[in-house]
N, C-alpha and C positions, 0 to 999 in steps of 0.2 A: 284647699279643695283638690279631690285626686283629679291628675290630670287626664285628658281623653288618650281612649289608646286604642293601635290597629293591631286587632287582631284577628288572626287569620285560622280556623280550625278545621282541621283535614280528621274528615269521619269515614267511616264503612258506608253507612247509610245514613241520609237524615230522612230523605222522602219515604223512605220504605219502613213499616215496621216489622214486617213479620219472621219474627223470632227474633226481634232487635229490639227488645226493651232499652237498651240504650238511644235508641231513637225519640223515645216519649220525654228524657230527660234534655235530654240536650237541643230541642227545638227550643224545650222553656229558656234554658238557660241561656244560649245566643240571642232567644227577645231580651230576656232581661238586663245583658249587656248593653243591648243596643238601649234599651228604657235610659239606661245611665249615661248616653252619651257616647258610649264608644263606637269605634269602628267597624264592624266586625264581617266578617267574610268566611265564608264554609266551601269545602271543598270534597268532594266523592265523585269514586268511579261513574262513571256512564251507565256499568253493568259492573252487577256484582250478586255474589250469593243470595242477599235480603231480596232485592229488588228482581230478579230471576224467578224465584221461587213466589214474589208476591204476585207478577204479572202472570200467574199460572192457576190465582186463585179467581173462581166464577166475583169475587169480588174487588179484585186488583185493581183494576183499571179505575176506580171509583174510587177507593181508596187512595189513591195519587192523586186525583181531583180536589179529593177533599183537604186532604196534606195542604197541594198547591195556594187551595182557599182562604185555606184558616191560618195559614202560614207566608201569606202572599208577600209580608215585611220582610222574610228573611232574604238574604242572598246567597244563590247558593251557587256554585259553579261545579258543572261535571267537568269530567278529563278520561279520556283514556291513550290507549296506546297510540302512538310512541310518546304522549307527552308525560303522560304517568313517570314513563320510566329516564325522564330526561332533565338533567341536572339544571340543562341553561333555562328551559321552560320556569322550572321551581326559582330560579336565581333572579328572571325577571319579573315572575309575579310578584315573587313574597318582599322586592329588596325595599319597598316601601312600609312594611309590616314591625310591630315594635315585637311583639309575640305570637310565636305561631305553637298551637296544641295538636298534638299527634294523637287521636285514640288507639288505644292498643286493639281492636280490630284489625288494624292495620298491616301489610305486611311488611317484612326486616327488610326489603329491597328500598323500601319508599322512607324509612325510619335513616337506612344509610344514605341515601340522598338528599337528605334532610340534615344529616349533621354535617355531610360535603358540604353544602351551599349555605350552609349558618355562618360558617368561616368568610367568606368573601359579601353573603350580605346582611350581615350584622343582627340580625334579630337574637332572642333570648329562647329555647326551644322547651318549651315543654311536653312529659308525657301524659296521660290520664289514662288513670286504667279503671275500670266499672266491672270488673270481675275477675275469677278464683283462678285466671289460670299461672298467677306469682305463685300462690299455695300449691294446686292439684298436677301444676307443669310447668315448672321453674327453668327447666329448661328454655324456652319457647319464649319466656319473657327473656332470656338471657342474650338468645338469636337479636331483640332489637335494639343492642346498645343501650339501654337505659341507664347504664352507670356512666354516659357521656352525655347526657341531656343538660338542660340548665336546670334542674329538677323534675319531682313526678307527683301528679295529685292525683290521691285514690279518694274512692270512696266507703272508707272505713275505718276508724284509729286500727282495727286487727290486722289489716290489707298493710296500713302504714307499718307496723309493728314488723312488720315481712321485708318489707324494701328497707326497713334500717337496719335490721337483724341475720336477715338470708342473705339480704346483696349488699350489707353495707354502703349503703347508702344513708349518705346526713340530710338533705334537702325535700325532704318528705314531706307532703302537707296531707290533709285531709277536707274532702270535699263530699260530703253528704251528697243522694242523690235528694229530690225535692218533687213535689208539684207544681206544675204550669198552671194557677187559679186564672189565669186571664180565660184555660179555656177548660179547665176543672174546677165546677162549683156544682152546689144544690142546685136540683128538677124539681122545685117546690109543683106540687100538686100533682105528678105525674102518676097515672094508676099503676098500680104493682099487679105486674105478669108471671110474675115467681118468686118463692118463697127464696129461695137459693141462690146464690150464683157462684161461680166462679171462674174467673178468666187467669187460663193459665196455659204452660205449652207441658206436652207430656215429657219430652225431650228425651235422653241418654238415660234414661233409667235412670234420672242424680235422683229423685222424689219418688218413684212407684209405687212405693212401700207405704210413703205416708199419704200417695191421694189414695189407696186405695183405704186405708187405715182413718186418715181422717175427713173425708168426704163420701166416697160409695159405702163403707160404714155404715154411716149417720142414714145415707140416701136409702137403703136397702131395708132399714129401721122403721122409716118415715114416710111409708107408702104414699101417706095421706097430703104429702108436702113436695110441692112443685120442683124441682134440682134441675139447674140448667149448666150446664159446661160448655165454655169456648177455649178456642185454641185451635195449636196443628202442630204435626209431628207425632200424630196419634196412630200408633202400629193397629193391626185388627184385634191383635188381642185384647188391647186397652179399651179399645170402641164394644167389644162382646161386654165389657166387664162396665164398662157404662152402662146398658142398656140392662145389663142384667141385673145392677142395680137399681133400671128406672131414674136414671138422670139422664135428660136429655141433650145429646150433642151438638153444638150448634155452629162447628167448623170455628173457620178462622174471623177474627173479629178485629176491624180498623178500630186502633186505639180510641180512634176520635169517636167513633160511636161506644166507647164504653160510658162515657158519659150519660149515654141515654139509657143503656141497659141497668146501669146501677140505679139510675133514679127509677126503674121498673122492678126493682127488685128489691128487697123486706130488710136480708141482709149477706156479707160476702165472708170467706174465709181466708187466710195466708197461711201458703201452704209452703215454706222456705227449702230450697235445694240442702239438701245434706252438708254442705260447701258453709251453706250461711249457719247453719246449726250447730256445728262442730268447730271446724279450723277457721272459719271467718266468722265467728258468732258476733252478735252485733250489728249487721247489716242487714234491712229489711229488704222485702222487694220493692222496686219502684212502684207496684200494684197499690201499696199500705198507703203510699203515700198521695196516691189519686184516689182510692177509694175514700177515705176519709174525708180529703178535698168536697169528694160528692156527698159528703155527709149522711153515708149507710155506716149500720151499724157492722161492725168486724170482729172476727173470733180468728183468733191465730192459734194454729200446731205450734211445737214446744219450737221455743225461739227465745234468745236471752236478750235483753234491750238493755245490752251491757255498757253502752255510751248513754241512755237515759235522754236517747231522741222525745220519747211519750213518756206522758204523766199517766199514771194509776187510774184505771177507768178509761183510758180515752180508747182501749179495745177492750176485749174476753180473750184470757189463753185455757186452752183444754190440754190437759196433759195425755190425753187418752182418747181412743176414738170414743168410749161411753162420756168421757166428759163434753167431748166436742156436742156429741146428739144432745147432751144436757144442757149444754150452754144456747144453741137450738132452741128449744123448745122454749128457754126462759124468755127469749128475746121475740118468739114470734110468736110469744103468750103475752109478753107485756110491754105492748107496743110504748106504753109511756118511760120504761127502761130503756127502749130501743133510741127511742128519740133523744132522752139524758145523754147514751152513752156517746152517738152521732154528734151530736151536738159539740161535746168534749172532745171528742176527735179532729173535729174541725176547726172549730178557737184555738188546738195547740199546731195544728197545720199553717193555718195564717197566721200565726205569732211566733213563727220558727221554721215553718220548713218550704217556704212558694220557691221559686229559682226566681224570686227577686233579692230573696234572702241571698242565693249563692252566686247571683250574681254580683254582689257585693264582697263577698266573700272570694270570689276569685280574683275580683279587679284587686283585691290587698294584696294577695298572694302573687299577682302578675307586677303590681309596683313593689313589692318586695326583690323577686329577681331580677328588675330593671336595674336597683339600686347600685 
């Protein structure tokens, strides 16, 4: 029987999500640690970019309530300066810690005092990265010592493929991201508000091309059919090009309320960063993986599911904005397809991908570099 273990994980953000889809994974993932027994303890700034930016939204303050609520089991402890940036601080929290996880959000100041104080108190130091910038800014990962970790779990065989390849590094694991089904499931009966949805951020131009291509497309086609968009980071121009499509804006949206929005909604789309479609193919968004949870039906822009996460049928891919308005029209014509395809989405999400799954999956990987 594996034994219990303390671990200790220093994030960006856990309370905040906005523009922190890492956020939505890694609440699951610390419950589901704790589910099995262990230790576990989280640690973030006081203040910081996600949580800045979220207190700014007419919905912030609500959005941290809710966090606080439905998440009341976690532990989580802020920090700022001077103890942020103070070696003895870290030496005495962590020296009772078997493993402590560093997200790569994090800065190279906190990542170097972290490999200081692993010397003198003994723990095993991990990094965890949940996105492109090994691939799109190699440098930047290079800034945080990761070839002096006690290893690095990404979330991708492609991402891993990068840390043994680019940085030579050997202790590489792979950790899928997942859904939190404790608090993403079916809205059985819930009435549908919109044909459409999708929640997503506009960001850095990495996608422009394809939401305008695979969503206001369709939208612009489909007068007769309801298109709702959430998110933030939406410039004016983007907002013109929504409306001028007739999809309706709906600002920024607490994770925790997508739950309700999808079970209000017919069916969703995955619309993958450039990042994920090209040089990290393979990796979906964490969105794929709550969506289905909530059991609507999903149609993905071109994306290769070159690890073989999902079985055949458990979404629709469009290779083209006409295919996408096709696949559309199929689904919100036959509701009894819509339901099959939900269905199959969902049976391969709890039989493979909840963050109870990776919470087991990382307790191997953390008694592995105990060893």
């Amino acid at each position: 029987m594996p034994r219990k273990l303390r671990v200790a994980y220093l994030a960006h953000a856990l309370r905040s999500d906005w523009n922190n889809g890492n956020a939505h994974f890694l609440r699951g993932l610390l419950r589901g640690l704790q589910g099995l027994g262990h230790e576990v303890q989280a640690f973030e700034p006081v203040r910081e970019w996600s949580i800045n930016n979220l207190r700014a939204e007419v919905q912030g303050e609500r959005s941290l309530e809710q966090f606080a609520e439905t998440y009341s089991d976690l532990r989580i402890i802020t920090y700022g300066a001077p103890a942020g940036d103070d070696a003895a601080y870290w030496r005495g929290t962590l020296r009772d810690v078997d493993v402590v996880i560093l997200h790569e959000w994090n800065p190279p100041g906190l990542a170097k005092l972290l490999l200081e104080v692993r010397e003198k108190a003994g723990f095993k130091l991990l990094f965890h990265d949940t996105h492109h910038r090994a691939s799109s800014s190699p440098k930047q990962i290079g800034l945080l010592g990761t070839d002096k970790f006690d290893g690095v779990v990404v979330f991708g065989e492609a991402l891993r493929r990068i840390y043994r390849e680019r940085f030579g590094l050997e202790r590489v694991w792979t950790l899928h991201e997942a859904a939190d089904t404790t608090v993403f499931k079916p809205r059985g009966g819930a009435a549908k508000k919109q044909d459409v949805v999708w929640i997503g951020n506009w960001g850095d131009d990495e996608r422009s091309r394809e939401i305008r291509e695979f969503l206001l497309r369709p939208a612009s086609a489909m007068a007769d059919r309801e298109f709702v968009v959430y998110g933030v980071r939406y410039p004016e121009e983007a907002l013109k090009q929504l409306k001028q499509a007739g999809a309706r804006y709906g600002g920024y949206l607490p994770n925790l309320e997508a739950v309700r929005v999808y079970g209000e909604s017919r069916l969703t789309v995955h619309i993958p960063r450039q990042q994920y479609a090209d040089a990290m193919h393979g990796i979906p968004t964490i969105r794929v993986f709550e969506a289905l949870a909530c059991g609507i039906p999903l149609i993905s822009a071109p994306w290769s599911d070159s690890e073989r996460l999902f079985r055949d049928g458990d979404f629709a891919t469009a290779r083209s904005g006409e295919e996408m308005q096709a696949e559309m029209e199929r689904l919100l014509g036959d509701e009894a397809a819509a339901q099959a395809q939900a269905q199959r989405g969902l049976e391969t999400v709890l039989a493979r991908h909840t963050c109870g799954h990776r919470a087991e999956e990382l307790t191997a990987i953390c008694e592995e570099v105990l060893q």
